[in-house]
C-alpha positions in Angstrom: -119.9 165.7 -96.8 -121.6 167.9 -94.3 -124.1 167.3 -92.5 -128.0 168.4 -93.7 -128.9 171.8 -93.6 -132.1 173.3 -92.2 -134.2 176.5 -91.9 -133.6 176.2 -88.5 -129.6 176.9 -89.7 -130.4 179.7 -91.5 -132.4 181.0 -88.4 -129.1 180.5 -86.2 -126.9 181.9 -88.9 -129.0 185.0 -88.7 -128.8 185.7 -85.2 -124.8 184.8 -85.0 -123.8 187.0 -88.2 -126.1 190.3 -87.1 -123.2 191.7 -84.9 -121.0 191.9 -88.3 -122.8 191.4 -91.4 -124.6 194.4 -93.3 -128.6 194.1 -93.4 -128.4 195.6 -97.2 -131.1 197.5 -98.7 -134.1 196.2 -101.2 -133.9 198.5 -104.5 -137.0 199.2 -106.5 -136.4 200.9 -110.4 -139.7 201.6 -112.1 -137.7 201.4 -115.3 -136.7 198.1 -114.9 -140.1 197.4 -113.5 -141.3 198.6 -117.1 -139.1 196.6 -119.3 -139.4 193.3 -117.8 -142.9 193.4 -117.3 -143.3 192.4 -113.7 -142.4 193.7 -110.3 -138.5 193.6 -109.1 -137.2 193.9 -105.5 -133.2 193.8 -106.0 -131.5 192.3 -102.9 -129.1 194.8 -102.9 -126.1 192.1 -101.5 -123.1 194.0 -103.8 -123.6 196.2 -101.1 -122.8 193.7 -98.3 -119.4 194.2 -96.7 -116.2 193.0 -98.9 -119.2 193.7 -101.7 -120.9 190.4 -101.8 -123.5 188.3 -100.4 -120.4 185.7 -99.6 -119.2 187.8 -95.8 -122.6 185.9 -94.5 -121.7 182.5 -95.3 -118.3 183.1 -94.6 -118.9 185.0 -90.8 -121.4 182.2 -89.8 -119.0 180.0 -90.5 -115.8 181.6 -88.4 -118.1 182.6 -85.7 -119.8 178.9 -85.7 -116.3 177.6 -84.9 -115.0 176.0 -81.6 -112.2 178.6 -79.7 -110.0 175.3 -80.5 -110.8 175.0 -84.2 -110.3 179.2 -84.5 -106.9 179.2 -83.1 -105.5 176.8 -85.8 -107.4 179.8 -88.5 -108.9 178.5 -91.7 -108.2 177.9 -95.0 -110.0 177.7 -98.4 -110.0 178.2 -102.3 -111.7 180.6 -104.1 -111.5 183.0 -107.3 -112.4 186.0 -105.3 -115.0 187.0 -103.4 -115.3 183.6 -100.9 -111.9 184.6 -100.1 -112.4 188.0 -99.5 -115.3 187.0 -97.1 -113.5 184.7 -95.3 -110.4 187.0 -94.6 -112.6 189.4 -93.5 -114.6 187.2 -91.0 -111.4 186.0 -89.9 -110.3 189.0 -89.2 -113.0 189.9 -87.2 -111.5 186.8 -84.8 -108.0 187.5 -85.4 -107.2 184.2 -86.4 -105.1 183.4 -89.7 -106.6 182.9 -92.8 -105.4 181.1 -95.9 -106.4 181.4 -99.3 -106.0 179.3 -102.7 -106.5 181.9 -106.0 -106.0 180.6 -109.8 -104.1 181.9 -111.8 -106.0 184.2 -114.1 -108.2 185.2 -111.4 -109.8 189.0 -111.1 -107.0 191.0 -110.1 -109.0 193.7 -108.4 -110.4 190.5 -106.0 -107.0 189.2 -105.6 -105.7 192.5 -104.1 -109.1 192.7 -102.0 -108.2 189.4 -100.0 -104.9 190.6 -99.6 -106.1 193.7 -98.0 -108.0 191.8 -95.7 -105.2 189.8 -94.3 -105.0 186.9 -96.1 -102.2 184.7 -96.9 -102.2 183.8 -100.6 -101.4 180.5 -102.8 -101.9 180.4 -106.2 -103.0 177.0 -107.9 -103.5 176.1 -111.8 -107.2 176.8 -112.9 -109.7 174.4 -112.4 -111.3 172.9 -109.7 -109.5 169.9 -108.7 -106.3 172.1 -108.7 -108.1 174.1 -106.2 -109.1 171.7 -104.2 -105.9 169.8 -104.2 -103.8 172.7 -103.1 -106.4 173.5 -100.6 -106.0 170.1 -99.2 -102.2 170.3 -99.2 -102.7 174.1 -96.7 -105.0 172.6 -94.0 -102.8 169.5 -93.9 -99.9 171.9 -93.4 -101.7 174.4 -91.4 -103.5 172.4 -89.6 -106.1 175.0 -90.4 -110.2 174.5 -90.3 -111.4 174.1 -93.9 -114.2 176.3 -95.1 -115.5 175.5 -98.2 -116.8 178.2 -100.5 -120.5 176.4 -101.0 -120.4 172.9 -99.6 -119.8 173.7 -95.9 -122.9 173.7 -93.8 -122.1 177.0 -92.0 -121.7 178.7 -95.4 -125.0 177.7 -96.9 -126.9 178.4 -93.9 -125.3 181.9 -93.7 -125.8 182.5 -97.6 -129.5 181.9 -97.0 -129.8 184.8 -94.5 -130.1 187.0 -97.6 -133.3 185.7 -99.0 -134.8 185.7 -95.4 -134.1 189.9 -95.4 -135.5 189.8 -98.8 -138.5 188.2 -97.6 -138.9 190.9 -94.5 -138.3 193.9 -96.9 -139.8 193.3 -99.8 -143.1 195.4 -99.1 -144.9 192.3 -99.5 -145.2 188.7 -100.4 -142.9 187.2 -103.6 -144.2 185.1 -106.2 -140.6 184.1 -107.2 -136.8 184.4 -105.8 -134.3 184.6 -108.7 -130.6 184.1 -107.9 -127.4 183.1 -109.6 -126.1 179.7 -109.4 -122.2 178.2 -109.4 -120.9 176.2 -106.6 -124.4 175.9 -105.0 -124.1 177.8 -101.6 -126.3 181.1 -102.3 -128.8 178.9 -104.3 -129.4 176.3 -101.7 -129.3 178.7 -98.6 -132.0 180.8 -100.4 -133.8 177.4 -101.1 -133.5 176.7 -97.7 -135.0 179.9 -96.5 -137.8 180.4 -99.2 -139.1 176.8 -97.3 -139.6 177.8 -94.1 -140.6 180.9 -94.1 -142.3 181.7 -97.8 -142.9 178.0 -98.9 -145.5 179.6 -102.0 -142.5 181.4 -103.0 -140.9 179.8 -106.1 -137.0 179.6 -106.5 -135.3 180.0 -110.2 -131.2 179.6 -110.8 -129.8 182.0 -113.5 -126.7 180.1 -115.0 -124.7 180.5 -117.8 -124.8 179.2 -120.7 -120.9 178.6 -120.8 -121.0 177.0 -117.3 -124.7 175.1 -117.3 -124.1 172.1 -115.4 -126.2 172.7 -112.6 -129.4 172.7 -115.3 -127.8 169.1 -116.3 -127.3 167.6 -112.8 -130.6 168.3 -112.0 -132.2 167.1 -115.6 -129.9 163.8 -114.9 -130.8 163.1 -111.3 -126.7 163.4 -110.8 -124.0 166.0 -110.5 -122.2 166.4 -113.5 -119.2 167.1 -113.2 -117.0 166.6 -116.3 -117.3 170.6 -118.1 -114.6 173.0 -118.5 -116.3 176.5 -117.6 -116.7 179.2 -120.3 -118.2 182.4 -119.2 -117.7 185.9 -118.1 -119.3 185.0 -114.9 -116.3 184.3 -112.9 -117.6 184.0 -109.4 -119.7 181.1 -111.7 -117.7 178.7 -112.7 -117.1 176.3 -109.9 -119.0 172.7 -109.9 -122.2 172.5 -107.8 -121.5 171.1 -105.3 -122.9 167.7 -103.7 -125.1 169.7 -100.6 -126.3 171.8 -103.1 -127.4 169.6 -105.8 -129.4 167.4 -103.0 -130.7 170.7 -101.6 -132.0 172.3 -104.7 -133.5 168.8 -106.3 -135.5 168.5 -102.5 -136.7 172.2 -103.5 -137.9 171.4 -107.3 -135.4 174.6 -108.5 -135.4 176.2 -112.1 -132.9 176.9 -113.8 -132.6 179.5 -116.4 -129.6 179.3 -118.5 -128.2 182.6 -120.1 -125.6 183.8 -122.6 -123.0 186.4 -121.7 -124.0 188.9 -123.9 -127.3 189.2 -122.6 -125.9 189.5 -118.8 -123.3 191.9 -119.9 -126.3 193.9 -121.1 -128.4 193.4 -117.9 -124.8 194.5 -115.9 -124.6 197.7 -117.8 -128.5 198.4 -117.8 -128.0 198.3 -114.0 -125.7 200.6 -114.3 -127.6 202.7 -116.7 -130.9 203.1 -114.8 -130.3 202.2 -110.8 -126.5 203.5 -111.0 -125.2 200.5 -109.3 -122.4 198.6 -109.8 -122.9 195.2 -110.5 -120.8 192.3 -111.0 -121.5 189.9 -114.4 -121.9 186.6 -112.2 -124.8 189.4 -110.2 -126.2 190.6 -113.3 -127.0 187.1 -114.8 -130.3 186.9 -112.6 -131.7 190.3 -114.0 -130.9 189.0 -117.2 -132.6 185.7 -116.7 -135.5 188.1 -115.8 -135.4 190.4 -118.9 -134.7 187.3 -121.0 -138.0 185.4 -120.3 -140.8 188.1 -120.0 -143.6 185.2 -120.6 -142.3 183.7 -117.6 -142.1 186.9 -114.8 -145.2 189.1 -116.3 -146.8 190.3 -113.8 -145.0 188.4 -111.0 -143.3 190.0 -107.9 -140.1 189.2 -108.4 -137.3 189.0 -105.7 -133.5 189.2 -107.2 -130.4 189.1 -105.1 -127.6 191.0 -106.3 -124.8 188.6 -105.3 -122.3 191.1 -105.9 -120.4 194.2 -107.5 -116.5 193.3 -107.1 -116.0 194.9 -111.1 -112.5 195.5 -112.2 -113.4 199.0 -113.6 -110.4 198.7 -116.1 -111.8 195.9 -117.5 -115.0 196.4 -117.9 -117.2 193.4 -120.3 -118.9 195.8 -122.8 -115.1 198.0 -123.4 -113.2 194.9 -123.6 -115.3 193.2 -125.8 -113.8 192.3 -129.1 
C-alpha cells in the first residue's frame, strides 16, 4: 500500500506536471444550465492530452521517479486510457513502457497506447487477471509499477484537476461531481477540494452495474466480490484500498446511475456543447440531471474525465 496522500501532494504534482500536462478549459452551456436546474462548470479534462484527465496522474508519477527507477521504464494494467497516459508520460522520458489490456477492451484505446509507444500484453478480463499479469511484467522487466488509482503519485496528480476547477470556475463551488471506478480521480479531487475549498462538497457518479464503491463505503469495507456490468468501461475496476480510506476520511456521496440515463447525458453533451464525451465522463452529468432536488440552484463543478469514444460504436447506434 502506498504511503498517505496529502494536499500538499497534489500541490507538488501541480508544479512537476505543468511543463507537460494541458491546463484544460472550464465549459459553461446555459442549456444545460436550464435543464438541470443549477449552475454547471464542466472541467473540460476530455480535452487533456491522450483525451483524459488520466496524463496527470500518470506524468506526476514518471516525472516523480528516481533517474534509477526511470531507466528500468514502467509497467501497469489498464483498459485504456491509464495506459495511454502512462505511454505518453513515458515517452516524454524515453523510458520503456509496458502495458496489460483485456481482452474485449476499446479498440480505439488499444490502438492509442500503441501509438504512444507502448509495449502490449493482453490478460483475461477481470481484475485479478490484470493484476496477475502485471505482476508477472515488472518481475520480468524489472520495471517500476504504476498503478492506475492506488499509486500515490497518481492520485496526487489526478487531483490537479479539481484544483484548476477551483481557480477557473468564476467563483466559489457548492459541490464537485466526478466519476468514480478504481478511486484515483475521486480521491485526488477529495484531496484537493480539502485544502483548498474545504466548504466545497464532493459526490461520486457510479454505475449502477459497477456500484461497489456506494457499498464499501455503506459497509465500512471495500467490497470486492462484483463482476462489473456497465457501458462505463474506464469504470469497472475495484476501488481501490487508498481510495476507499481517502474518500470515507472526506464523507463522499455517491450517486449511482443506470446506463441509459448516462448514454443520454453522453449524447446531450454532444447535442448542446458539441463535445465529445466518453460514457464513463458522461455519468457525472447524468448524476446531475438525474437528481434535480439535489443540485437546484447549486454551483456545480463536473469534471469531464474523458472523450476516448470509438465513433463506430457509438452507445445510442449500437443499442439493441
Amino acid at each position: 500500500m502506498p504511503a498517505a496522500v496529502t494536499f500538499d501532494d497534489v500541490l507538488a504534482a501541480a508544479a512537476r506536471i505543468a511543463p507537460h500536462a494541458h491546463p484544460t478549459p472550464v465549459l459553461r452551456s446555459s442549456a444545460i444550465d436550464a435543464l438541470a436546474g443549477c449552475r454547471v462548470s464542466f472541467k473540460a479534462e476530455h480535452l487533456q492530452r491522450t483525451g483524459a484527465f488520466k496524463f496527470r496522474g500518470a506524468c506526476n508519477a514518471v516525472w516523480a521517479l528516481t533517474d534509477e527507477q526511470a531507466r528500468r521504464g514502467v509497467a501497469t494494467h489498464s483498459s485504456g486510457n491509464h495506459g495511454a497516459a502512462l505511454a505518453l508520460a513515458a515517452a516524454s522520458r524515453r523510458i520503456a513502457c509496458h502495458v496489460v489490456v483485456p481482452h474485449g477492451a476499446v479498440a480505439s484505446k488499444l490502438a492509442a497506447i500503441a501509438a504512444y509507444g507502448a509495449v502490449l500484453h493482453r490478460c483475461e478480463p477481470g481484475i485479478a487477471a490484470r493484476e496477475a499479469a502485471c505482476a508477472g511484467i515488472v518481475q520480468a522487466t524489472g520495471a517500476q509499477l504504476v498503478h492506475p488509482y492506488a499509486d500515490a503519485a497518481v492520485i496526487a496528480g489526478q487531483g490537479t484537476a479539481a484544483l484548476e476547477l477551483l481557480a477557473s470556475a468564476g467563483g466559489p463551488l457548492d459541490v464537485v461531481v466526478v466519476p468514480v471506478g478504481g478511486g484515483g480521480l475521486a480521491a485526488g479531487t477529495a484531496l484537493a477540494l480539502a485544502g483548498a475549498a474545504p466548504g466545497c462538497r464532493l459526490v461520486l457518479a457510479e454505475p449502477s452495474g459497477a456500484a461497489e464503491t456506494r457499498d464499501s463505503l455503506a459497509r465500512g469495507e471495500r467490497v470486492t466480490d462484483f463482476v462489473p456490468d456497465t457501458v462505463c468501461d474506464g469504470l469497472r475496476g475495484t476501488l481501490g484500498q487508498p481510495g476507499f480510506e481517502i474518500l470515507r476520511a472526506h464523507g463522499a456521496e455517491v450517486l449511482v446511475v443506470d446506463d441509459a440515463d448516462t448514454v443520454a447525458a453522453m449524447r446531450l453533451a454532444w447535442q448542446r456543447m458539441k463535445q465529445v464525451i466518453e460514457p464513463s465522463s458522461a455519468i457525472a452529468l447524468a448524476a446531475v440531471l438525474g437528481h434535480p432536488a439535489r443540485f437546484a440552484g447549486l454551483r456545480v463543478g463536473v469534471v469531464l474525465s474523458g472523450g476516448n469514444v470509438d465513433l463506430d460504436a457509438l452507445p445510442w447506434a449500437t443499442a439493441a
